[in-house]
N, C-alpha and C positions, 0 to 999 in steps of 0.2 A: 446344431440340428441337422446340418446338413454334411453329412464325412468328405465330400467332397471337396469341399471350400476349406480344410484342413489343412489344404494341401495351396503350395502358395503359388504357382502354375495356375490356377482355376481363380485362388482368390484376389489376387490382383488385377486383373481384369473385371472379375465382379463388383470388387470393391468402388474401380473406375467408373462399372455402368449404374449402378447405386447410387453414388454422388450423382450422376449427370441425372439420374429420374429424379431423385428428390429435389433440384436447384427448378427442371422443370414444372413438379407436380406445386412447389412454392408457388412457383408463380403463378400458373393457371389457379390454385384457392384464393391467392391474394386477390385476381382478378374477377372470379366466381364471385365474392365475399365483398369486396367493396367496389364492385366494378371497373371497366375500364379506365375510366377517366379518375377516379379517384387513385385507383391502384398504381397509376406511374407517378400520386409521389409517395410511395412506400416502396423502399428498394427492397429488392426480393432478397438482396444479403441479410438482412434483416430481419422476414421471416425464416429464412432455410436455418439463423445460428440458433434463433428460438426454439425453431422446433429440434432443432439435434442439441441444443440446450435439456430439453425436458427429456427425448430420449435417451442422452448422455445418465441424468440422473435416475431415471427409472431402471435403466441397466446399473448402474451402480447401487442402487437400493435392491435390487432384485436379485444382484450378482452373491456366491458366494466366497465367505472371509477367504482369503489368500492360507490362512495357517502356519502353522511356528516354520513348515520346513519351506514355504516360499518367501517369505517375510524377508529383509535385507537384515542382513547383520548391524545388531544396535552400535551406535558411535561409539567408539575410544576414547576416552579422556586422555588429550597428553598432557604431559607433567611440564608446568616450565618453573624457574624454579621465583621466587618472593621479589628478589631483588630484579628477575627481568620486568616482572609486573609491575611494579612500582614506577621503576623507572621508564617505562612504558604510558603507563597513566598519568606521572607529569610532563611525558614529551605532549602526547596528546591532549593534556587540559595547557600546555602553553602553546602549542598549534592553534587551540581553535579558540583562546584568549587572542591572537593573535591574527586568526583571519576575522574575529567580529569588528576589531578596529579599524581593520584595512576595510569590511565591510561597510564600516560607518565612513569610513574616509573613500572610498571609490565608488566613480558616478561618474555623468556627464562633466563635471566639475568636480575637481578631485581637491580636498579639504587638508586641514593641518589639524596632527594633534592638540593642539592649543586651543584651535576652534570648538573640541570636543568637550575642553575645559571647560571654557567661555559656555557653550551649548549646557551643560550640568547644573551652570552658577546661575545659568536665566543671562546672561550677554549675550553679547554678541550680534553682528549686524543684520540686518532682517534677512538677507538672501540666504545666509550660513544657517540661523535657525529656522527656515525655512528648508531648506535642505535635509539639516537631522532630525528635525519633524519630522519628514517624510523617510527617511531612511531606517531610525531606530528600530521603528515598527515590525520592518519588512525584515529587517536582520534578528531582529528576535524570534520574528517567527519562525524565520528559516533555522536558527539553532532549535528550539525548542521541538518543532515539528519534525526535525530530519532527530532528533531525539526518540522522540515519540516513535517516528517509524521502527528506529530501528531497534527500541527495547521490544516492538510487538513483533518486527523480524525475527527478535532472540527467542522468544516466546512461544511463536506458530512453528518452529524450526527445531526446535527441543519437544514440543509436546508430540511432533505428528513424524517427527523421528526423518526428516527428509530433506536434505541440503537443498534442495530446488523450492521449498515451501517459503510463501511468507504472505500477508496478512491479503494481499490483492487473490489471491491463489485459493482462498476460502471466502471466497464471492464479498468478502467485508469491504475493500477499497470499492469494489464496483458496485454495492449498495448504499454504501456513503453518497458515490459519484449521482447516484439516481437522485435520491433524494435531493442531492443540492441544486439538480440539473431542472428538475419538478420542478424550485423556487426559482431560480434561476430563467426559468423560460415563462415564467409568473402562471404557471399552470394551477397554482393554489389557490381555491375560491376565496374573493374579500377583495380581490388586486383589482381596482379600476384599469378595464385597458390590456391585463395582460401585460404589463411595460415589466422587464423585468428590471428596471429600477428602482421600482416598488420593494424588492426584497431587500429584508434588514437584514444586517448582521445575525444578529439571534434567530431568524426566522431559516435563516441559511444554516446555522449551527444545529439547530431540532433538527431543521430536516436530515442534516449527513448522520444525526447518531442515532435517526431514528431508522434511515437506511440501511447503518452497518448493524443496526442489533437486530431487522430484521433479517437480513438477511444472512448473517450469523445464526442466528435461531431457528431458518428453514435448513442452513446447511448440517448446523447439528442433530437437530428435530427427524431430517431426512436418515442422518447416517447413523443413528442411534438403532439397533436393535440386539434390547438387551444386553447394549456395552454401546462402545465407539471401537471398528476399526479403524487405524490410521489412514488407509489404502483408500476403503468407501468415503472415506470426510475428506480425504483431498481430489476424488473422483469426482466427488457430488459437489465440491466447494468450483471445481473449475467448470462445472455444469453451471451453474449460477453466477460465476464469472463472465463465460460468454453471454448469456442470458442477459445479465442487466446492463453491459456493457452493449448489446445491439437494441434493448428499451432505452437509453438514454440515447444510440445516435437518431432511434427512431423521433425521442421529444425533438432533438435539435433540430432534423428535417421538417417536424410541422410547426417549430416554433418559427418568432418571425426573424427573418434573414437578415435583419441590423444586428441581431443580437449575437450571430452566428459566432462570430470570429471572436467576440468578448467570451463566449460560454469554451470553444476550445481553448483559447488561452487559458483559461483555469484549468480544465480537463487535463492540456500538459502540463500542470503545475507550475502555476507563478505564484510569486509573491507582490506585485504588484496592488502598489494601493492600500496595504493593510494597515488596522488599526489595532490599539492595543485592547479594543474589543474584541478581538479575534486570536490574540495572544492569548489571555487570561486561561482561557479554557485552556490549549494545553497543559499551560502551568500548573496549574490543578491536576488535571489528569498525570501528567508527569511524576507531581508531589506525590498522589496517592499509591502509582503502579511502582515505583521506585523501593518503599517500605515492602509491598506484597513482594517485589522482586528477591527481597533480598530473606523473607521469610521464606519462602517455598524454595531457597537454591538446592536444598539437599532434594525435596522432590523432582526439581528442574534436571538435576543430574541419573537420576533414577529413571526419570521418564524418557530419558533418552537412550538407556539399555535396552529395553525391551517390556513388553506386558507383565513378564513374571515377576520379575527381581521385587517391583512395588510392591507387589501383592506381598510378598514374601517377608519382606520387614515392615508389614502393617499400614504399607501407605494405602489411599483409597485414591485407586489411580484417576478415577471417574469423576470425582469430585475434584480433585487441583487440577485434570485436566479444564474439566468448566471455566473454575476458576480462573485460568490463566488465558485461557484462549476468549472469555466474557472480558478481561482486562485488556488483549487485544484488540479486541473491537471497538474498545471504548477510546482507546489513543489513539488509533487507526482513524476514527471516526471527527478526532477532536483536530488531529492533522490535517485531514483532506479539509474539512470549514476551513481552516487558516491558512492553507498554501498553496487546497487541489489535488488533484491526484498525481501524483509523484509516485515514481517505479523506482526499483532497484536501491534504493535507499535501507529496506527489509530486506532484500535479499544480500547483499553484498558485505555490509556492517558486520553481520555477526560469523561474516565469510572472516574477514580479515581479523577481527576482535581473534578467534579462535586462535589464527595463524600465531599471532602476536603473543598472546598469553596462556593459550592452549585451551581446555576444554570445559574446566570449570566455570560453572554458574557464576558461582560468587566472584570471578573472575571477567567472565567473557558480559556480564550486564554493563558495568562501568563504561569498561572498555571502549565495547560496541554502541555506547550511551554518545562517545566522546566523537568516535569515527563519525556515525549518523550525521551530528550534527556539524563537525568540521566540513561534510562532505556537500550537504545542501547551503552552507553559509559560503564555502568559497565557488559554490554554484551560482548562487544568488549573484557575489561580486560581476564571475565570470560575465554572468547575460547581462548585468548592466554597464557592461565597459566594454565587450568584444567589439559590439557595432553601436557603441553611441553615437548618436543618443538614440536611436532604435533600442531595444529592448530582446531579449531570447529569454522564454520561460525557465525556470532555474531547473523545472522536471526535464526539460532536452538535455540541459547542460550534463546533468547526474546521468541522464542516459547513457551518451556519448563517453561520459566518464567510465562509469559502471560497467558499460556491455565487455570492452575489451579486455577491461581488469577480470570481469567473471570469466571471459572465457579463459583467460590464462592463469587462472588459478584451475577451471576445470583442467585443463592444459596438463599444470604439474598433478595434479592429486594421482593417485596411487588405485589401482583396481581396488 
């Protein structure tokens, strides 16, 4: 609007004093609006991301489509050949056969295989089955969930055409996160007390999949006009991102401050404590996205060229994108109830799946199925052995893993 601010001499500095009115003008509404003394405890960080949440979105719903000649060039399949694959897909199903055992065998107290026997048969002496009671749980979830992640990494990454995408990045992990954080902080009317150890299992499960499908459904619902761009759905997904990511720090701040450090520990993703109540549902989910995976790989492949190509051999881009990106959310959804919100899990997996066997679908699901979950189960070990008996959430451990790995893969890739 303004030619001047074109120009990046004028607009750096504007840009500078624009930030500093609006962290001001935050404040002073907050304070206007719920007055003084209420308003210092709502940090102003948390209105100012809201509001540049909704403006972020409303500029990308109002923005126009990018077009075929700004668009990035659609991905490359590379070719690797049967036998790398193969032999690829039994290194990594006896990798992570291999860190689930060491997963059931390390802790504070570190077990024998034998014990594991004994533990199967119903033996064994009560500290030992005490122990892989507690353990089995936690290790399954972490295979199954860093699974989960990372098929719907493969999924939001192919449909939205963007190596940097993945299911946290279309507001779906951070509507999960809400919802759970709602039960969680016993914000849900019925709860005597507010204790949020009133929240069940199941009641924590509704709420993360009722989270991610809402806020799935705002971010497509938002991006939809008369198609999906890729560009608007991942503009308006990270608008909603921020957004529900500063409504849940907002619950934790007025929830009560016993609860505080139990609701971040989930938020960085543990596995802590879980049950095979919390299992199941991935499993399911897993079972059912696995078969749609492996039907839609020729459109998985297509939709990662570009707009045309589908149209062009009869696929209906709009509909398997739903599809696939609705199946997202729902593993996404069934992950976070079992382990929390864990990062880099979706984004990394189907980084390296690719490297390893190359580009295809029917290739890089497997794969990236195997990586996932190898990578949050020898997380899980990691935090429960680094500082025993103290404990490190298994989403830090993926962190610290993941950050340097992605950068050095950004590192090598090619303009």
């Amino acid at each position: 609007l303004v030619p001047a601010l074109n120009r990046h001499a004028v607009l750096i500095p504007a840009a500078g004093l624009v930030g500093a009115l609006v962290v001001v003008v935050a404040d002073v509404l907050v304070r206007a609006v719920l007055g003084a003394d209420e308003a210092m405890s709502v940090p102003t960080g948390v209105t100012t991301t809201i509001a540049g949440a909704v403006v972020m979105v409303l500029l990308a719903r109002g923005g126009r489509d990018s077009g075929p000649t700004r668009r990035p060039p659609g991905a490359t399949v590379t070719i690797r050949s049967r036998l790398r694959f193969l032999v690829v897909l039994v290194l990594l199903l006896a990798l992570t056969v291999g860190a689930t055992v060491v997963g059931l065998l390390a802790g504070h107290q570190w077990l024998y295989t034998g014990d594991i026997v004994a533990w199967l048969q119903g033996e064994g002496i009560p500290l030992v089955q005490f122990a892989l009671d507690e353990r089995a749980p936690r290790v399954a979830a972490a295979v199954l969930a860093g699974g989960a992640l990372a098929l719907a990494g493969t999924f939001v990454q192919a449909t939205c055409r963007n190596p940097l995408a993945e299911p946290g990045i279309l507001g779906i992990t951070g509507g999960a996160g809400v919802g759970a954080v709602i039960v969680v902080t016993g914000l849900s009317s019925g709860w005597s007390g507010g204790s949020s150890a009133a929240a069940s299992t199941t009641t924590m499960l509704i709420a993360a999949t009722v989270g991610a499908l809402v806020a799935f459904g705002v971010v497509y619902g938002l991006a939809w006009r008369g198609g999906i761009d890729t560009d608007r759905l991942v503009l308006i997904g990270i608008g909603v991102w921020y957004g529900s990511v500063s409504l849940s720090t907002f619950l934790l701040v007025r929830s009560n401050p016993w609860d505080t450090p139990r609701i971040y520990t989930w938020l960085s993703g543990s596995t802590y404590g879980r049950s095979w109540e919390q299992v199941v549902p991935v499993a399911v989910a897993l079972a059912v996205a696995i078969p749609i995976a492996f039907v839609v790989r020729r459109e998985l492949d297509l939709l990662t060229l570009d707009d045309d190509t589908p149209r062009l051999v009869g696929v209906s881009s709009e509909r398997v994108r739903l599809l696939i990106l609705l199946t997202a959310a729902v593993l996404t959804a069934m992950a976070v109830s079992a382990v929390g919100v864990v990062g880099f899990v979706g984004l990394v997996a189907p980084h390296i799946a690719r490297a390893l066997v190359g580009g295809r679908s029917a290739r890089v699901v497997p794969v990236a199925l195997l990586v996932g979950a190898l990578l949050l189960v020898v997380a899980d070990a990691i935090g429960r052995t680094a500082i025993s008996p103290a404990q490190i959430p298994a989403g830090l451990v993926v962190a610290l893993i993941g950050a340097p790995y992605f950068i050095f893969l950004l590192a090598r890739s090619r303009p």
